[in-house]
N, CA, C and O atoms as CSV, one atom per row, in Angstrom:
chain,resi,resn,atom,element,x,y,z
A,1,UNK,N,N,8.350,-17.048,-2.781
A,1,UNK,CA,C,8.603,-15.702,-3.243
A,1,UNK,C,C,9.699,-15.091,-2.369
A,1,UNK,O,O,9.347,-15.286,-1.205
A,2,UNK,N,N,10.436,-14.682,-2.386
A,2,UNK,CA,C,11.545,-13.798,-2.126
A,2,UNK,C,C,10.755,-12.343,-1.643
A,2,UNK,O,O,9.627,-11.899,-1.859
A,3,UNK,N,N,11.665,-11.958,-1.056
A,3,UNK,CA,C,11.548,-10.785,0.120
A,3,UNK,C,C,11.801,-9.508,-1.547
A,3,UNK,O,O,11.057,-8.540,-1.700
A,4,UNK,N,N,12.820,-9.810,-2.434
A,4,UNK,CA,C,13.015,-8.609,-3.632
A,4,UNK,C,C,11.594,-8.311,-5.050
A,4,UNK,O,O,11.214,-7.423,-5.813
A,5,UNK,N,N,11.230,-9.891,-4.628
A,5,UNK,CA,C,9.976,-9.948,-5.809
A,5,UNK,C,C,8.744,-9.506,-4.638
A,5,UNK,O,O,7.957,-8.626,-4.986
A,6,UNK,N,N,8.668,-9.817,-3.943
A,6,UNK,CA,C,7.838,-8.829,-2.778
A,6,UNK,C,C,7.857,-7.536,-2.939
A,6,UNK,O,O,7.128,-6.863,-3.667
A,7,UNK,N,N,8.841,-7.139,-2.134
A,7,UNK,CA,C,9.367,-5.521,-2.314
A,7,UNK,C,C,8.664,-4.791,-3.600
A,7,UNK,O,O,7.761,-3.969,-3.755
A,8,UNK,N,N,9.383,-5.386,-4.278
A,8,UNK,CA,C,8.952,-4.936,-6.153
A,8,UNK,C,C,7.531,-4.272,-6.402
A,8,UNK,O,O,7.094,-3.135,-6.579
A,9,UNK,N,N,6.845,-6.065,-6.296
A,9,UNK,CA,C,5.219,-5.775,-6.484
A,9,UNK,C,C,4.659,-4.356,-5.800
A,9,UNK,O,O,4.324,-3.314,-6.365
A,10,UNK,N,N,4.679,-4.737,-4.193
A,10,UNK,CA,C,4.056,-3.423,-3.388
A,10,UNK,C,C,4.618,-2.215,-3.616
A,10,UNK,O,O,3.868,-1.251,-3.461
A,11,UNK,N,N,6.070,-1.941,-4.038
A,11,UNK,CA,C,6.335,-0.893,-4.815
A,11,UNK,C,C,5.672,-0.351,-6.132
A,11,UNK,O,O,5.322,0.828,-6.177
A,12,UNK,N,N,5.505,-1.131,-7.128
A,12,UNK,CA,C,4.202,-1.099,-8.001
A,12,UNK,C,C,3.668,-0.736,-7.681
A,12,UNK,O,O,3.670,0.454,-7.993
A,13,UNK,N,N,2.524,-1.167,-6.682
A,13,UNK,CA,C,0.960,-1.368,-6.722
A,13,UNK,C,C,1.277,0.230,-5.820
A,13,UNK,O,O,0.242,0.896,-5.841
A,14,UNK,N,N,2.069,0.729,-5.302
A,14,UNK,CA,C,2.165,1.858,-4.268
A,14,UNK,C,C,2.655,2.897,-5.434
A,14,UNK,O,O,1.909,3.875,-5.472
A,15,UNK,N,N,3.514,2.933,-6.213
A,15,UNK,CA,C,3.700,3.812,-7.424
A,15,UNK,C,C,3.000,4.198,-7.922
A,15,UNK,O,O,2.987,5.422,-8.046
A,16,UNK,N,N,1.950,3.373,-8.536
A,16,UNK,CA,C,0.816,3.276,-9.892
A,16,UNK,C,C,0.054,3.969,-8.935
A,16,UNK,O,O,0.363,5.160,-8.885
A,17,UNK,N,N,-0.620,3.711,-8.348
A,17,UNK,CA,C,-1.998,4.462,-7.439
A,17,UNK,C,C,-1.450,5.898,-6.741
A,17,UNK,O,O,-2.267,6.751,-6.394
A,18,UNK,N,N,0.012,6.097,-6.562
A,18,UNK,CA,C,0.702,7.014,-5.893
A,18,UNK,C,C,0.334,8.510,-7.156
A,18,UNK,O,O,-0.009,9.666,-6.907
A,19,UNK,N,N,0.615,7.766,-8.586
A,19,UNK,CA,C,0.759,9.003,-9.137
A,19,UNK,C,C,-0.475,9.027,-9.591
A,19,UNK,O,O,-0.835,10.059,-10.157
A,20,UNK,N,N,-1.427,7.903,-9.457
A,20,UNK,CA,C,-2.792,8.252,-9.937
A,20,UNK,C,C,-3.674,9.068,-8.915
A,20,UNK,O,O,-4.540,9.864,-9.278
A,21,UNK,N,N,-3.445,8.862,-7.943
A,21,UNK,CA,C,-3.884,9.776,-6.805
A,21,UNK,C,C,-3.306,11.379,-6.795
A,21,UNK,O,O,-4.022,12.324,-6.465
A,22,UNK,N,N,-1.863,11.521,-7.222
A,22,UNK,CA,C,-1.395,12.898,-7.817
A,22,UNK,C,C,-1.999,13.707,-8.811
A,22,UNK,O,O,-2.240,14.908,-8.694
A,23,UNK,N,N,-2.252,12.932,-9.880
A,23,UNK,CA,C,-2.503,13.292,-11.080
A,23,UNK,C,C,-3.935,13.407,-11.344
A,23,UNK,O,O,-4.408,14.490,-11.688
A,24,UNK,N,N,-4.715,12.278,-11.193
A,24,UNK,CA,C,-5.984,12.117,-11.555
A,24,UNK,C,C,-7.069,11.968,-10.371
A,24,UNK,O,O,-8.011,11.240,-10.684
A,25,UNK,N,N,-7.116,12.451,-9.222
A,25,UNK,CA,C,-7.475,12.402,-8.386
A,25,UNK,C,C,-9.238,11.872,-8.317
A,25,UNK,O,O,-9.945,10.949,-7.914
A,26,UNK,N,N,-9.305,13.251,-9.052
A,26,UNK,CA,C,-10.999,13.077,-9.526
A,26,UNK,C,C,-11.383,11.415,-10.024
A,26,UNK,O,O,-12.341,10.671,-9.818
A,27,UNK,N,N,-10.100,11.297,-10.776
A,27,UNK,CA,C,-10.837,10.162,-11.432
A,27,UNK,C,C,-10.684,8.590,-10.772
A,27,UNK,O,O,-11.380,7.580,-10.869
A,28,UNK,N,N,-9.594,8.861,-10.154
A,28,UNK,CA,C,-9.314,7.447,-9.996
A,28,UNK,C,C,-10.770,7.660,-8.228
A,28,UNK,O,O,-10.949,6.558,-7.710
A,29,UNK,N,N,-11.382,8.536,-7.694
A,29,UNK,CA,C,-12.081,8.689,-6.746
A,29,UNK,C,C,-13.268,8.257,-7.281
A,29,UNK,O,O,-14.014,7.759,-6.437
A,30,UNK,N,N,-13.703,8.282,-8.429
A,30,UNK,CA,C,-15.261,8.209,-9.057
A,30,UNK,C,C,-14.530,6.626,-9.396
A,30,UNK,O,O,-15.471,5.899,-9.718
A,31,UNK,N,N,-13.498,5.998,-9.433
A,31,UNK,CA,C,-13.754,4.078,-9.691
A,31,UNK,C,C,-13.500,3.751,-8.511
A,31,UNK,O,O,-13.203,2.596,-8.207
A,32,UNK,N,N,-13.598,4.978,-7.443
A,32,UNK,CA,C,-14.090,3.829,-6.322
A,32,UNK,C,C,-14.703,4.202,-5.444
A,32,UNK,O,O,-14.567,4.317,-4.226
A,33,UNK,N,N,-16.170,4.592,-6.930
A,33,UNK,CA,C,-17.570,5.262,-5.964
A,33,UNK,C,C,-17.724,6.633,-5.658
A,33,UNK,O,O,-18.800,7.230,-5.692
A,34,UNK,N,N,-16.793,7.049,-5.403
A,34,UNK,CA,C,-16.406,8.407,-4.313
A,34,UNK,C,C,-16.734,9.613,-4.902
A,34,UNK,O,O,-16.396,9.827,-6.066
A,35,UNK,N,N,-17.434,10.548,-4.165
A,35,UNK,CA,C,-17.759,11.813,-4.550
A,35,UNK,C,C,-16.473,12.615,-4.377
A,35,UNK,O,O,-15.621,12.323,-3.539
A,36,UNK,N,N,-16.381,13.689,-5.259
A,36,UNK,CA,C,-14.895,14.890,-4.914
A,36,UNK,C,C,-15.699,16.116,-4.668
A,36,UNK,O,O,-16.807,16.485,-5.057
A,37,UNK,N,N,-14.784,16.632,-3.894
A,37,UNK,CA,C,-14.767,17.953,-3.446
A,37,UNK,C,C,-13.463,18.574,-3.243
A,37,UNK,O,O,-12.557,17.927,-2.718
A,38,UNK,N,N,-13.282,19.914,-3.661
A,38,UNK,CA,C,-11.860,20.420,-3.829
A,38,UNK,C,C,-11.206,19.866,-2.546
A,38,UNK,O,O,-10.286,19.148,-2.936
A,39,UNK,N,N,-11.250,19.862,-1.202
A,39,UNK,CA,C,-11.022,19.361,0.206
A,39,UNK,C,C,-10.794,17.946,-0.217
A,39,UNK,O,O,-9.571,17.836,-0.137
A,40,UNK,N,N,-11.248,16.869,-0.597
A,40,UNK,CA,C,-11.426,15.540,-1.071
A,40,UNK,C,C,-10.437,15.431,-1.677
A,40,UNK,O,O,-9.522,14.697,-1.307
A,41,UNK,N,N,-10.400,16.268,-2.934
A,41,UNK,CA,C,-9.165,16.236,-3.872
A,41,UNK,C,C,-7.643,16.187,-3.634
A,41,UNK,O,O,-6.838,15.378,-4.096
A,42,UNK,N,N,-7.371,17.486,-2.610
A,42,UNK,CA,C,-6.465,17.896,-1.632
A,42,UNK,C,C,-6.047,16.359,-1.244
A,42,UNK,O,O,-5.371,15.658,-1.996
A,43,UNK,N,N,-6.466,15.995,-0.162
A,43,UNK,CA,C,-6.507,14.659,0.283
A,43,UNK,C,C,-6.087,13.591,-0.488
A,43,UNK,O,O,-5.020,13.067,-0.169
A,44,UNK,N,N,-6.703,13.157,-1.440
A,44,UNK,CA,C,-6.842,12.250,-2.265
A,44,UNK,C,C,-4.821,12.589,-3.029
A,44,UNK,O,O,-4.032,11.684,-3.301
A,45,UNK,N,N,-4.550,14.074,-3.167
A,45,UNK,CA,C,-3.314,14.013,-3.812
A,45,UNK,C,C,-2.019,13.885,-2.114
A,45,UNK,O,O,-0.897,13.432,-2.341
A,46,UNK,N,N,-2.176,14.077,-1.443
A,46,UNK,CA,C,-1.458,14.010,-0.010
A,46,UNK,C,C,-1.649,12.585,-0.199
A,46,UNK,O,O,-0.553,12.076,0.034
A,47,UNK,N,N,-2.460,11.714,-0.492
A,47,UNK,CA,C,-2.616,10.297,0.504
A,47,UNK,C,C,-1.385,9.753,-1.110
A,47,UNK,O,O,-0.514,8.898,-0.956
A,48,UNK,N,N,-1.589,10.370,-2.293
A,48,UNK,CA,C,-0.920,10.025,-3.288
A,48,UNK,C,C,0.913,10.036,-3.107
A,48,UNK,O,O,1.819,9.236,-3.343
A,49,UNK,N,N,0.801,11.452,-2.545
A,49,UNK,CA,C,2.241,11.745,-2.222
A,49,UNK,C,C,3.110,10.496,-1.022
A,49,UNK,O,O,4.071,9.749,-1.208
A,50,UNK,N,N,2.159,10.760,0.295
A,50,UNK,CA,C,2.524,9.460,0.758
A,50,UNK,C,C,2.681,8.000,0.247
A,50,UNK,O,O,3.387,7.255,0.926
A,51,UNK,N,N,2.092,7.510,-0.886
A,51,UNK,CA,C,1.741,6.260,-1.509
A,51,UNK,C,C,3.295,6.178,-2.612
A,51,UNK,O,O,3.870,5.142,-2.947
A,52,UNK,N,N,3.687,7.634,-2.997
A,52,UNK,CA,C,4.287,7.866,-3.562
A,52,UNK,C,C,5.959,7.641,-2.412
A,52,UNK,O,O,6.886,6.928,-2.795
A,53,UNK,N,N,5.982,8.155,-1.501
A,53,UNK,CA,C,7.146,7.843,-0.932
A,53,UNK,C,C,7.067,6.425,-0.212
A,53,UNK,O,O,8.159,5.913,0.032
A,54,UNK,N,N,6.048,5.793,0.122
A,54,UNK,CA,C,6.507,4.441,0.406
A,54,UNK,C,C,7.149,3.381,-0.591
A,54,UNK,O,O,8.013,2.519,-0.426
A,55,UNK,N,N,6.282,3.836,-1.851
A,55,UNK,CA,C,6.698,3.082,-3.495
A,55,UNK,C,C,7.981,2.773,-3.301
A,55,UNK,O,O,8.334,1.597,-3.212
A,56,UNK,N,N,8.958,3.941,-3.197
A,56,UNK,CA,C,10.174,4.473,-3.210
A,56,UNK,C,C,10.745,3.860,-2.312
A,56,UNK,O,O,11.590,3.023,-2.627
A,57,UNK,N,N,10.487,4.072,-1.147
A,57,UNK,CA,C,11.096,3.171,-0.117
A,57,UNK,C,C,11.065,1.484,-0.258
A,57,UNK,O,O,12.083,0.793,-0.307
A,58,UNK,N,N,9.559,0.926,-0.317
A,58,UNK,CA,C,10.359,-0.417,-1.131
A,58,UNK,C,C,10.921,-0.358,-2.365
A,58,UNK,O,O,11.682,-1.273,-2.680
A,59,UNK,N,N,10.696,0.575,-3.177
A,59,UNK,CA,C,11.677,0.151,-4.077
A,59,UNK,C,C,13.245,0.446,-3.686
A,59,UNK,O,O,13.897,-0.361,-4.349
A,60,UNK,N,N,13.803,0.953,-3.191
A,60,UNK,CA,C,15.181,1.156,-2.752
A,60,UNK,C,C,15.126,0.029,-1.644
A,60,UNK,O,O,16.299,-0.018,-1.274
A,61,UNK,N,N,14.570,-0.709,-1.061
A,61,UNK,CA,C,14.661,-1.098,0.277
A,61,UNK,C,C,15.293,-2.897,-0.480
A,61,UNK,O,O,15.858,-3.750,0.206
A,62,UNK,N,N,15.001,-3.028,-1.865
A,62,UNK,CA,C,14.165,-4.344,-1.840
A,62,UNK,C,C,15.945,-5.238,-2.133
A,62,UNK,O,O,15.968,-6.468,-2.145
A,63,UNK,N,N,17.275,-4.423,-2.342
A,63,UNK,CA,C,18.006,-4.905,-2.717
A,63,UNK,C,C,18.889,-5.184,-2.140
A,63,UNK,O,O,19.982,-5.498,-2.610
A,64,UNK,N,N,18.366,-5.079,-0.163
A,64,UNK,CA,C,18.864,-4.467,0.722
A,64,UNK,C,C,18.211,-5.698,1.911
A,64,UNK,O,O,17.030,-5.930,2.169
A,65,UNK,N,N,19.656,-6.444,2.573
A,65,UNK,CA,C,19.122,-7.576,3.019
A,65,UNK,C,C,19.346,-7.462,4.574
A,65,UNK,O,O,19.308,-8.462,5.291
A,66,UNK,N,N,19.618,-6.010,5.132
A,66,UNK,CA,C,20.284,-5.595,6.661
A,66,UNK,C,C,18.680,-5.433,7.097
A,66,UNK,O,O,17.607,-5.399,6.495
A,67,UNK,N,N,19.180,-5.340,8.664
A,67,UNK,CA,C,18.259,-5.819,10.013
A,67,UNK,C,C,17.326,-4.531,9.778
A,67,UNK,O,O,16.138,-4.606,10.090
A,68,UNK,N,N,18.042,-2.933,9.035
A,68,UNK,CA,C,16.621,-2.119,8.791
A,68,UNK,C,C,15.686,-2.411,8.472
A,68,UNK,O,O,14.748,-2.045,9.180
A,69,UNK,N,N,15.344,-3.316,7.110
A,69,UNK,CA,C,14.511,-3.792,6.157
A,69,UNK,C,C,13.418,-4.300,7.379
A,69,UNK,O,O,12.231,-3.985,7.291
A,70,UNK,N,N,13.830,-4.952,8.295
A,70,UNK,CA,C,12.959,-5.278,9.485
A,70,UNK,C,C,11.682,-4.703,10.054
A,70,UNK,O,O,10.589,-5.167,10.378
A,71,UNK,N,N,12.148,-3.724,10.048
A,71,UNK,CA,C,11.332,-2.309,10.462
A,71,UNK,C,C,10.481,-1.533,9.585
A,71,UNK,O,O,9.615,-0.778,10.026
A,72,UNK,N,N,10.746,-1.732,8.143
A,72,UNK,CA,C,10.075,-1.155,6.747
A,72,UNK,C,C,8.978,-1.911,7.146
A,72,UNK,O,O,7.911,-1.353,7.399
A,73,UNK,N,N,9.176,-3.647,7.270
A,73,UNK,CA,C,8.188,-4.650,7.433
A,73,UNK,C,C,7.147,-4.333,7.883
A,73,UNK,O,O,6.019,-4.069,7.467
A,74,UNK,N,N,8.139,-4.444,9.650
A,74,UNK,CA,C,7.204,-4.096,10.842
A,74,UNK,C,C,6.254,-2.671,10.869
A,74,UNK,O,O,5.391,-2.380,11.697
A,75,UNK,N,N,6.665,-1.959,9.795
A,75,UNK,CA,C,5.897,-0.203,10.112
A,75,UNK,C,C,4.851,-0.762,9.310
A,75,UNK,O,O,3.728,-0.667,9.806
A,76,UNK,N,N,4.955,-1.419,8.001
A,76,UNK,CA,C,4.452,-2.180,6.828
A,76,UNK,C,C,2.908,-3.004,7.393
A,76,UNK,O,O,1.818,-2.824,6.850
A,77,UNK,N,N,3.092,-3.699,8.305
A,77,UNK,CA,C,2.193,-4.972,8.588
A,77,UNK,C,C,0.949,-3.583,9.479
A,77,UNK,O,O,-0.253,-3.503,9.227
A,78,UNK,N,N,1.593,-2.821,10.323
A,78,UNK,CA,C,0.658,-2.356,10.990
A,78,UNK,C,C,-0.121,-1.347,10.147
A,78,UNK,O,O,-1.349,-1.273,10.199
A,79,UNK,N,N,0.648,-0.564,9.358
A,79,UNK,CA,C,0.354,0.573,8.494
A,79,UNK,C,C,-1.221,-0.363,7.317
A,79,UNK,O,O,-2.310,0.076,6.946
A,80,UNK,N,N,-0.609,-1.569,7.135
A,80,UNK,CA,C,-1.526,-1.829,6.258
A,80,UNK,C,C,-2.564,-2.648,6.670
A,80,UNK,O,O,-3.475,-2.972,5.908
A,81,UNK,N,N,-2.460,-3.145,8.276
A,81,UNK,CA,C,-3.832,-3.753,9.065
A,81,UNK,C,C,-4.535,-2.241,8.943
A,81,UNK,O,O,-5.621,-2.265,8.364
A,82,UNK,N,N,-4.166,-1.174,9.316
A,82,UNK,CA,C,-5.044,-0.218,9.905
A,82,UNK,C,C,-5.407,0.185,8.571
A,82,UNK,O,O,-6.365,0.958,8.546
A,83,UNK,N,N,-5.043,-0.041,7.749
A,83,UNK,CA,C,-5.557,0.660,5.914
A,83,UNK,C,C,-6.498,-0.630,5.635
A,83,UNK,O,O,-7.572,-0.341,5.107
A,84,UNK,N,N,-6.354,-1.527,5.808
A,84,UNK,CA,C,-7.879,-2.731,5.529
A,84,UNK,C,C,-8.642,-2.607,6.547
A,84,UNK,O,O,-9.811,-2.927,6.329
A,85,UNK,N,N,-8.367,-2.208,7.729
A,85,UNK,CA,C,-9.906,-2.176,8.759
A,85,UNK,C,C,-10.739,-0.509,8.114
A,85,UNK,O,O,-11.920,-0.165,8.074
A,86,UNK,N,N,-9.816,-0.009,7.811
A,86,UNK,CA,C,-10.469,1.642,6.609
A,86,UNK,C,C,-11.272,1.137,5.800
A,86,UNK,O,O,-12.496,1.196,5.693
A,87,UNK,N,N,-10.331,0.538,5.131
A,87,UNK,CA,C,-11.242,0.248,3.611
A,87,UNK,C,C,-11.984,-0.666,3.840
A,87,UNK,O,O,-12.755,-0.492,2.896
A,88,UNK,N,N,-12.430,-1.653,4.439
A,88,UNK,CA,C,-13.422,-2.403,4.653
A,88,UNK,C,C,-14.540,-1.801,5.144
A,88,UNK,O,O,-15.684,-2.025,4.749
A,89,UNK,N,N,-14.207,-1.004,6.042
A,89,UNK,CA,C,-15.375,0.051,7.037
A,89,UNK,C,C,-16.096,0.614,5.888
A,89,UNK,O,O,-17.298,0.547,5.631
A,90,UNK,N,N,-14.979,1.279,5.134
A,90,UNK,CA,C,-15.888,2.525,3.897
A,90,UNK,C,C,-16.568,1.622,2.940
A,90,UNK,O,O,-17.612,1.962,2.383
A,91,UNK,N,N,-15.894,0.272,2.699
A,91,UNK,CA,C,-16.578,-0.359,1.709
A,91,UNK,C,C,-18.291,-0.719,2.106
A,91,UNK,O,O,-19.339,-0.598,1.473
A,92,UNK,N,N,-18.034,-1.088,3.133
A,92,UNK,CA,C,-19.283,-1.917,3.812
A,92,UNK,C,C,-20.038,-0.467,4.407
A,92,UNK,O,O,-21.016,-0.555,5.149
A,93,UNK,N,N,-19.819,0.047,4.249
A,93,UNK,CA,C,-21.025,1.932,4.972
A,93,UNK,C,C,-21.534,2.333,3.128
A,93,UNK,O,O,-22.612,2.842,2.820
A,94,UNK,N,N,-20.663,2.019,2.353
A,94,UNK,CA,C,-21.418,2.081,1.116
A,94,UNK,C,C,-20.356,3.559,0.649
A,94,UNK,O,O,-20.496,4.149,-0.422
A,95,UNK,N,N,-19.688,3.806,1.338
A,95,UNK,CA,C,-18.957,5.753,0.972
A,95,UNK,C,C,-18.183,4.789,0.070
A,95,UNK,O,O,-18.107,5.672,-0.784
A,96,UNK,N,N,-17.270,3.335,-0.744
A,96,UNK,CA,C,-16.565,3.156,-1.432
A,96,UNK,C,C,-17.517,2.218,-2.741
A,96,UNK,O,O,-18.733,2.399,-2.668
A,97,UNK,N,N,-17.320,1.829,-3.209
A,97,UNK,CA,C,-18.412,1.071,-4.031
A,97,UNK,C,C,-17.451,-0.420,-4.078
A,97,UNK,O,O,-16.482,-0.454,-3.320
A,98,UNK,N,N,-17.694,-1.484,-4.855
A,98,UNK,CA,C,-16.912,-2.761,-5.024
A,98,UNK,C,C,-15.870,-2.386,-5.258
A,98,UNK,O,O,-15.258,-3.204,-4.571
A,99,UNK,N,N,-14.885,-1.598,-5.821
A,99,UNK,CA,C,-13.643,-1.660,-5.836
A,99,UNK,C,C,-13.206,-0.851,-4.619
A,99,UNK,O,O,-12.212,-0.139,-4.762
A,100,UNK,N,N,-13.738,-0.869,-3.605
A,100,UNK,CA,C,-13.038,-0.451,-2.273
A,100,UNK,C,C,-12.189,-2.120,-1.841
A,100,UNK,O,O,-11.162,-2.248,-1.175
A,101,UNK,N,N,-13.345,-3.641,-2.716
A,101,UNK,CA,C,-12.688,-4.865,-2.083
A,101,UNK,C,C,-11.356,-5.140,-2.897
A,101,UNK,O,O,-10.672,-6.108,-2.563
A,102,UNK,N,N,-11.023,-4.466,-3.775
A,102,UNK,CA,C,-9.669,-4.904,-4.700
A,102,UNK,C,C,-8.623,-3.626,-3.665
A,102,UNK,O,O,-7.396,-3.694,-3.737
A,103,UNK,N,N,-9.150,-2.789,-2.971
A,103,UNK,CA,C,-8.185,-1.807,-2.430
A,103,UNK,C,C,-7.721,-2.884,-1.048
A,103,UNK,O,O,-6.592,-3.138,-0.629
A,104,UNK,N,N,-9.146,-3.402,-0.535
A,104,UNK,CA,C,-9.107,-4.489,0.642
A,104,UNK,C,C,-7.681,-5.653,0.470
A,104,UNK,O,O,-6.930,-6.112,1.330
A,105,UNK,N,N,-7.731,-5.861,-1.074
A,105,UNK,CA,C,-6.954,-7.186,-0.933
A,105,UNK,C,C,-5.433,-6.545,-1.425
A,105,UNK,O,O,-4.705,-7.267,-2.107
A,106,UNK,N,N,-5.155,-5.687,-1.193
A,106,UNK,CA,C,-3.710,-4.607,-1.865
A,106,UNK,C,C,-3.158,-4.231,-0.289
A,106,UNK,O,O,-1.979,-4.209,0.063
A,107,UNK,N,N,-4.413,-3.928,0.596
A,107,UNK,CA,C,-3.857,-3.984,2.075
A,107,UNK,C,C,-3.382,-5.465,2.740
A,107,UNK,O,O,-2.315,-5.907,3.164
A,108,UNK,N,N,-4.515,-5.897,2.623
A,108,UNK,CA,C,-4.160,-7.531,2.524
A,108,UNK,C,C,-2.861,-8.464,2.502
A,108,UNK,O,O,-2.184,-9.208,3.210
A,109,UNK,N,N,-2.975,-7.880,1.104
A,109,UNK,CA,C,-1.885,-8.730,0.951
A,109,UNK,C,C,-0.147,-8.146,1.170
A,109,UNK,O,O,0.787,-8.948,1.204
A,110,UNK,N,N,0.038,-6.679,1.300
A,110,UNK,CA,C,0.601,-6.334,1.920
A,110,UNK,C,C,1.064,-6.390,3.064
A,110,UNK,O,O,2.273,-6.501,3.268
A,111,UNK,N,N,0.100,-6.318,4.084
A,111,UNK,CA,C,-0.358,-6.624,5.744
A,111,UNK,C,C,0.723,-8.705,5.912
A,111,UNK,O,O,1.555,-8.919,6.793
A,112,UNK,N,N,0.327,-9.726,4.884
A,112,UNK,CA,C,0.083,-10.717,5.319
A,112,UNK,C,C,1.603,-10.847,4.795
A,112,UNK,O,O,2.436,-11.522,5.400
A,113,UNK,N,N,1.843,-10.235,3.778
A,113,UNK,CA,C,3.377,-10.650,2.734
A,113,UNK,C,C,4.212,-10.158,3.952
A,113,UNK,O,O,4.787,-10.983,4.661
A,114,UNK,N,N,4.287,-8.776,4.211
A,114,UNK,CA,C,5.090,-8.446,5.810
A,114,UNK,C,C,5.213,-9.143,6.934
A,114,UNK,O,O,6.091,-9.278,7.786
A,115,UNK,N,N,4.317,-9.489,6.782
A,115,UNK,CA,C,4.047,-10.338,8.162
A,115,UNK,C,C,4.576,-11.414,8.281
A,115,UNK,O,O,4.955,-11.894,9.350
A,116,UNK,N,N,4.713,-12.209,6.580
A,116,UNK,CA,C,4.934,-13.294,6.677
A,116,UNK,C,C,6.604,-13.333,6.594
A,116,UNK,O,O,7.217,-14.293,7.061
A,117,UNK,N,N,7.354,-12.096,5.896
A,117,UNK,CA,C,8.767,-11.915,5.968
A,117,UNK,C,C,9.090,-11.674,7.801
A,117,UNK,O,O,10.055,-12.200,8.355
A,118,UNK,N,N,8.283,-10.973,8.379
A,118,UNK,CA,C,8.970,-10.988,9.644
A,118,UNK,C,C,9.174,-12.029,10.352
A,118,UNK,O,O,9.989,-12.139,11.269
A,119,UNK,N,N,8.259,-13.022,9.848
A,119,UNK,CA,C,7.817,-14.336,11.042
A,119,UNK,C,C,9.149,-15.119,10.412
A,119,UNK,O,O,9.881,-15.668,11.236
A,120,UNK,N,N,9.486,-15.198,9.078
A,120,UNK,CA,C,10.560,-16.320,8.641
A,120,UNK,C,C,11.345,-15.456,8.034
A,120,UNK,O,O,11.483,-15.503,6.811
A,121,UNK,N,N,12.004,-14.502,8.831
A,121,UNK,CA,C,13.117,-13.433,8.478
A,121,UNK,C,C,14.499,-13.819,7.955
A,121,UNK,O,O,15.212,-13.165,7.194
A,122,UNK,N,N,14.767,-15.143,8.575
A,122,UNK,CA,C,16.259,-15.280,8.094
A,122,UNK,C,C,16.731,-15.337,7.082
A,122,UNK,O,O,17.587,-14.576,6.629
A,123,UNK,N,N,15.928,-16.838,6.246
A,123,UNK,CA,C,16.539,-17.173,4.977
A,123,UNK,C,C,15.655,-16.341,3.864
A,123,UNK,O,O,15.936,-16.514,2.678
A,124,UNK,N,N,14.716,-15.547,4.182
A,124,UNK,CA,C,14.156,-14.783,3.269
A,124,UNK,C,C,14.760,-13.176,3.067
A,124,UNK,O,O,14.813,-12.651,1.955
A,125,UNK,N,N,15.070,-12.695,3.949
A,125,UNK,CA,C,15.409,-11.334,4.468
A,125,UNK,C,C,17.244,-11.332,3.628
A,125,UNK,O,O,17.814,-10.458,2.975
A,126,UNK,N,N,17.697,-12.765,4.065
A,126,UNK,CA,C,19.019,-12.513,3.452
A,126,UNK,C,C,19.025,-12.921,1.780
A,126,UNK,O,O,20.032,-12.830,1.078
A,127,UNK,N,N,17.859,-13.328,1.362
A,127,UNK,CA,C,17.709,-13.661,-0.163
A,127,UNK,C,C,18.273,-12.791,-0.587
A,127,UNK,O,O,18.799,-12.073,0.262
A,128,UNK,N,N,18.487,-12.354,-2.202
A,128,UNK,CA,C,18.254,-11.509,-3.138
A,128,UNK,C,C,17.713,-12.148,-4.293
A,128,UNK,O,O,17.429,-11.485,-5.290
């Protein structure tokens, strides 16, 4: 896989949930278990907005083969270890229900795809 079909996907998967967290807050919180409260809600559209500007950033980032992209990675791998040790915690305390483990494997595989562009940066990083 290429560093642009990378980019892409997690731009997706960060878009789609970005504006569903904007928009539908309530709802997309009740498929994964979660009680709302106006405070909850709040939250739930902030964590959207953020989800919403990273989208953006890989998506602009992904066509783009300079030593910045490095650093998207590197903010990338840590940002999304510390978002699966979350969602695993909430899954397993019971506050997320089973689809807290499909949120698990979106950090995941984020966390491991970064990780794995930083470790073999050259001929992947200069792909398109």
């Amino acid at each position: 896989m290429t560093i642009k079909t990378f980019f892409t996907i997690i731009a997706v998967l960060a878009l789609v949930h970005g504006v569903g967290f904007v928009l539908a807050p309530e709802q997309v919180a009740t498929s994964y278990g979660m009680t709302t409260s106006p405070s909850s809600v709040l939250m739930a559209r902030l964590f959207g907005a953020a989800l919403l500007a990273l989208g953006l950033i890989f998506w602009f980032a992904r066509d783009n083969s300079s030593e910045s992209v490095r650093g998207v990675l590197i903010a990338t791998v840590i940002a999304n270890t510390v978002g699966l040790v979350v969602v695993v915690m909430g899954t397993m305390a019971g506050t997320m229900n089973s689809m807290g483990w499909v949120a698990a494997l979106i950090y995941l595989f984020g966390a491991a795809g970064c990780g794995y562009f930083v470790m073999a940066r050259s001929p992947q990083l200069s792909s398109r």
